[in-house]
DRENRO-253682 format. One record per residue (C-alpha): z, x, y. Coordinates in steps of 0.25 Angstrom, whole numbers, padded with zeros to 4 digits, always signed. Example, Ala and Ser with C-alpha at 12.3 -4.5 7.8 and 13.67 -1.06 7.14 Angstrom:
// DRENRO-253682
+0031+0049-0018 +0029+0055-0004 
// end
This chain:
// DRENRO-253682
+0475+0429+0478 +0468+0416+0474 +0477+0408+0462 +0471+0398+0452 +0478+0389+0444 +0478+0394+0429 +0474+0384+0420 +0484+0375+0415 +0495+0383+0420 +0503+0381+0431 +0500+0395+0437 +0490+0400+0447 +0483+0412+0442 +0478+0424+0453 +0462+0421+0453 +0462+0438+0451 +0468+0442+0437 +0471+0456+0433 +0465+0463+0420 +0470+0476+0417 +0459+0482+0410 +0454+0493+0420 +0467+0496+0426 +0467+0511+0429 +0472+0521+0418 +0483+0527+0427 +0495+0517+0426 +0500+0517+0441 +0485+0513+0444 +0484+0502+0434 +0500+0497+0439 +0495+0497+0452 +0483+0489+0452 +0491+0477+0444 +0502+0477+0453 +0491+0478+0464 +0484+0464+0459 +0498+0458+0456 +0501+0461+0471 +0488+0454+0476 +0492+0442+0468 +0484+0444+0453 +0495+0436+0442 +0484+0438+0430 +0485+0449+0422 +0475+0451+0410 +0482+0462+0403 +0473+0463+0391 +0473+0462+0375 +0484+0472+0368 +0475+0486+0368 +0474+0483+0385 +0489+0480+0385 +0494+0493+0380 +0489+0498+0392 +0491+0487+0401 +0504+0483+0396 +0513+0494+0402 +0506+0494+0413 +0508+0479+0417 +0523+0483+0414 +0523+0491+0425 +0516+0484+0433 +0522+0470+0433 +0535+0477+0434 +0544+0473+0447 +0540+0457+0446 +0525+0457+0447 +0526+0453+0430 +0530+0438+0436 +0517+0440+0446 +0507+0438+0435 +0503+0432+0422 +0499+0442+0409 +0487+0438+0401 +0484+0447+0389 +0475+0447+0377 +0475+0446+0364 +0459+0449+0356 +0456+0436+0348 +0446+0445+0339 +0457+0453+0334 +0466+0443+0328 +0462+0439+0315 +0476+0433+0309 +0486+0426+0314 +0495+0440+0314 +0484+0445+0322 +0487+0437+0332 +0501+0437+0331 +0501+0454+0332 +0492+0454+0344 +0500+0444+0351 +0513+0452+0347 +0507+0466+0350 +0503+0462+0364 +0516+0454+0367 +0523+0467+0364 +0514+0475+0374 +0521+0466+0386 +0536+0469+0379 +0542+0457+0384 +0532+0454+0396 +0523+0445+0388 +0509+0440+0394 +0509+0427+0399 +0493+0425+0394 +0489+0427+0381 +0475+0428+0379 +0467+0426+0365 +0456+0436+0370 +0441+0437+0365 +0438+0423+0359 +0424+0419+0358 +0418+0408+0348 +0420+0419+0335 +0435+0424+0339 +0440+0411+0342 +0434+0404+0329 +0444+0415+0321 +0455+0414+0331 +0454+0398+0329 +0454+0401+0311 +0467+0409+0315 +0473+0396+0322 +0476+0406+0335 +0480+0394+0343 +0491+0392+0333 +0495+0407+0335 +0495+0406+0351 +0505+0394+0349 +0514+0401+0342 +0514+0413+0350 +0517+0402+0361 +0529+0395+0353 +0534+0413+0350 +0534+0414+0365 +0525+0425+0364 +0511+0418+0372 +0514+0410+0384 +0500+0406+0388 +0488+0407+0380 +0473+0410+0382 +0459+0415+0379 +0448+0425+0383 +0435+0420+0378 +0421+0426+0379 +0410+0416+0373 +0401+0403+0376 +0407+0390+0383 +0409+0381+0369 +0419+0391+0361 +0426+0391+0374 +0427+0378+0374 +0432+0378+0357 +0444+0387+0361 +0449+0379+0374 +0448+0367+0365 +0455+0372+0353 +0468+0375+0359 +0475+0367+0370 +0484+0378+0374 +0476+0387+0380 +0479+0393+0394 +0467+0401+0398 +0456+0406+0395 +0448+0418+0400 +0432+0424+0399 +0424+0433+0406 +0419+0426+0419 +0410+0433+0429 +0397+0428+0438 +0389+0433+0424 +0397+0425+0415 +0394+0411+0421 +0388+0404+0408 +0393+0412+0395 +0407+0418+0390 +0409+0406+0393 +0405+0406+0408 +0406+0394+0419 +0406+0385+0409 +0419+0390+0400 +0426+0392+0414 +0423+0378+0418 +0430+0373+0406 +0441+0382+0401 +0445+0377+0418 +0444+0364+0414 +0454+0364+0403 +0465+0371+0410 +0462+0385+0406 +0466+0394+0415 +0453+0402+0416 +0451+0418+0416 +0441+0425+0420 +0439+0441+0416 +0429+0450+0418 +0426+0443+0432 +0416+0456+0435 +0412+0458+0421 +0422+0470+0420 +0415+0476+0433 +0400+0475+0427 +0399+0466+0439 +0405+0477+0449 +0399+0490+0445 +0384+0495+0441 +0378+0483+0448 +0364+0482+0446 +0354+0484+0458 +0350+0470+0457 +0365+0463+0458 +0370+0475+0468 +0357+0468+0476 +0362+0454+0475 +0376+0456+0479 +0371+0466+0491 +0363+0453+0495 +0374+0443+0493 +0381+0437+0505 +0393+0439+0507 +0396+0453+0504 +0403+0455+0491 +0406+0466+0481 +0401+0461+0468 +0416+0461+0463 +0419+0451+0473 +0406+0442+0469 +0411+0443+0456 +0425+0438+0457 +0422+0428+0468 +0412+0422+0459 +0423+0420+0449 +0433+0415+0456 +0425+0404+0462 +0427+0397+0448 +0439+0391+0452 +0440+0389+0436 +0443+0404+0435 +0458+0406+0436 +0459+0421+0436 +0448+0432+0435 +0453+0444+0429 +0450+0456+0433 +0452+0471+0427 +0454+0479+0441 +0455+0495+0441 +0460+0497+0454 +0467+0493+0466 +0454+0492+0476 +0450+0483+0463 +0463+0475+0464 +0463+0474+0478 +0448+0469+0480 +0449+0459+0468 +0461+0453+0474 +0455+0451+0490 +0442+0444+0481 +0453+0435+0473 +0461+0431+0487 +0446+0427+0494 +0440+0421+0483 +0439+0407+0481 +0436+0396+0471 +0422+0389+0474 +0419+0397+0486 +0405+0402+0482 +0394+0399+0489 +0379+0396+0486 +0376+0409+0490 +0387+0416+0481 +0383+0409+0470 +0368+0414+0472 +0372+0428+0474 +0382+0427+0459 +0371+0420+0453 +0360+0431+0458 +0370+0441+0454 +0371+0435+0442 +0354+0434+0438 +0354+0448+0442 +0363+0454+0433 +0357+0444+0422 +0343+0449+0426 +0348+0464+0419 +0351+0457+0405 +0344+0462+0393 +0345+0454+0383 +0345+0439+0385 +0356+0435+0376 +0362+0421+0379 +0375+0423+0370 +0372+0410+0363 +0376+0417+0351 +0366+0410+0342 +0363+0422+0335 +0376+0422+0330 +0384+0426+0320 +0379+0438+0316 +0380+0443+0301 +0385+0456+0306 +0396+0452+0316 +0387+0456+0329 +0389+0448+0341 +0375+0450+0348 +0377+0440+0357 +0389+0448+0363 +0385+0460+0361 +0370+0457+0370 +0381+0452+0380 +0387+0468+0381 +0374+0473+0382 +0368+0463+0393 +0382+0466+0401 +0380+0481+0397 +0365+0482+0405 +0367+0471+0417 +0381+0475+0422 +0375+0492+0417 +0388+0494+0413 +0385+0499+0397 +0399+0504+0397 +0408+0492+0397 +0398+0487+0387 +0400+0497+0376 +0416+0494+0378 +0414+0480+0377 +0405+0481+0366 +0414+0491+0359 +0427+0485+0362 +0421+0470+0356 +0418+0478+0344 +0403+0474+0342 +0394+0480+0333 +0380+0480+0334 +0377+0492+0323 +0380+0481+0313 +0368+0473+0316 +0358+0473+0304 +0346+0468+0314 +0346+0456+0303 +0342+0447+0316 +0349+0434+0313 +0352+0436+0327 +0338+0435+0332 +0334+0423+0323 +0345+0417+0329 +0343+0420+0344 +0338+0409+0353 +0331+0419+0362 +0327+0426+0352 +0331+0440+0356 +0330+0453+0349 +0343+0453+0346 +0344+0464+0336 +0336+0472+0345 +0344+0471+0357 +0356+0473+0347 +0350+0487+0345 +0351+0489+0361 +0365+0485+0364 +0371+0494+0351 +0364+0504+0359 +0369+0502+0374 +0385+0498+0367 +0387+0507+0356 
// end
């Protein structure tokens, strides 16, 4: 197993982290498959917010029972979007410390900011909150999960000196927003330990392939699954410190291990790069609606977050995966029924798209 140095910590961190949500539902299988990554040398586990970790909780238990609970490192989450007091924050973190009994989490992460979450976190002085919950011993490292454009990544580093990491979605697709290259480049750069999640887009990059991708990777040189494109990709940015991956079986643990142990920071050649970045156009050459997620059409008066919202759907139709797209657009809780077509949107779009029209076709792909 490849090892990277976690941020400003004085740990080496396994390149391949383990997420728990699409372990099996039968719990022998699901022990199995974290003792099984712990054994081939994984010490990140991502066990999820408080709803995942009344599952998850037991079963890590178990599983990190007999000495393998001083093998890995707990990271766990707590949704910025539902605290809107300071006793909000105060329950969640007591509510999820009390889901490990007295095996707390060695990561906490303040999951979800974006430039909106993260102004309201800031009016509730949350940094003042995670420091105290440091002095009560309840929080021993502290972190974020982000999902927006470079600057707000940048306001939330500066605004609190005490971060350890931070983590975003970061995939070959994701190479210039959310907050892309850019973002990885320079949360690295001031000692954030750097996570990435959803290496494979949550398998969209993996299943249903489209005829003109399938092509490209038949063609490509040397011969690869597109799961190991993927996460070789990844872990050529040697800024990455862990890629997390939610594996739901054994052959899945065992494959994802051999890719970490042979992967190598900086080993892509030119022709690996031309095969991503075709890879890449091609996917791109299935996206409908040309949104940039500039987000200069908003606010919205009625709360509705186009920007986001055209992101679901384009995932939706390029990866042809509609399915994982209702449930993201279900569990973000978006509501395009509230749009009143009053078209602020569209006056304000650069590129001038339909916006209220193509509105009309994601409520009816999502909903």
């Amino acid at each position: 197993m490849q090892y990277r140095k976690f941020g400003k910590l004085d740990w080496q961190v396994s390149a391949l982290g383990l997420g728990l949500e699409n372990l099996p539902e039968a719990e022998d299988e699901a022990i199995k498959i974290i003792r099984a990554a712990i054994d081939g040398g994984v010490n990140f586990i991502d066990a999820g917010s408080a709803g995942q970790l009344k599952r998850n909780a037991p079963l890590l238990a178990k599983a990190l029972a007999d000495g393998n609970r001083e093998k890995v490192k707990i990271a766990a989450v707590i949704p910025a979007g539902g605290i809107n007091t300071a006793a909000d924050f105060e329950r969640e973190l007591e509510n999820l410390l009390n889901l490990f009994n007295n095996e707390h989490p060695d990561f906490i992460t303040l999951g979800g900011l974006n430039r909106f979450t993260w102004e309201k976190a800031a009016g509730l002085k949350i940094t003042k909150l995670i420091e105290k919950a440091f002095v009560d011993r309840k929080i021993k490292y502290a972190g974020f999960a982000f999902h927006d454009e470079y600057q707000f990544l940048r306001d939330i580093i500066a605004a609190y000196d005490a971060w350890t990491f931070c983590q975003f979605q970061f995939s070959f697709m994701d190479i210039d927003h959310h907050p892309g290259v850019t973002g990885l480049s320079y949360a690295a750069e001031k000692g954030l330990g750097v996570i990435a999640t959803k290496p494979l887009k949550g398998g969209s990059l993996t299943s249903n392939i489209p005829e003109n991708v399938a092509k490209i990777w038949e063609e490509a040189k040397p011969k690869r699954s597109p799961a190991e494109w993927g996460l070789r990709w990844v872990w050529n940015h040697g800024e990455v410190a862990t890629a997390i991956c939610d594996m739901s079986s054994l052959e899945q643990v065992k494959e994802n291990i051999r890719i970490a142990v042979e992967a190598e920071t900086g080993a892509f050649s030119v022709m690996d790069e031309l095969a991503i970045s075709k890879a890449r156009d091609a996917y791109r050459s299935l996206k409908p609606i040309p949104c940039t997620a500039c987000r200069g059409c908003m606010p919205c008066p009625q709360d509705i977050d186009a920007p986001r919202i055209f992101e679901i759907y384009n995932d939706a139709v390029m990866y042809n995966d509609t399915a994982t797209a209702r449930e993201i657009y279900r569990r973000e809780k978006h509501h395009i029924e509230n749009c009143n077509e009053c078209k602020m949107c569209e006056n304000r779009c650069g590129k001038r798209i339909l916006l209220a029209e193509w509105l009309k076709k994601a409520r009816e792909l999502l909903t």
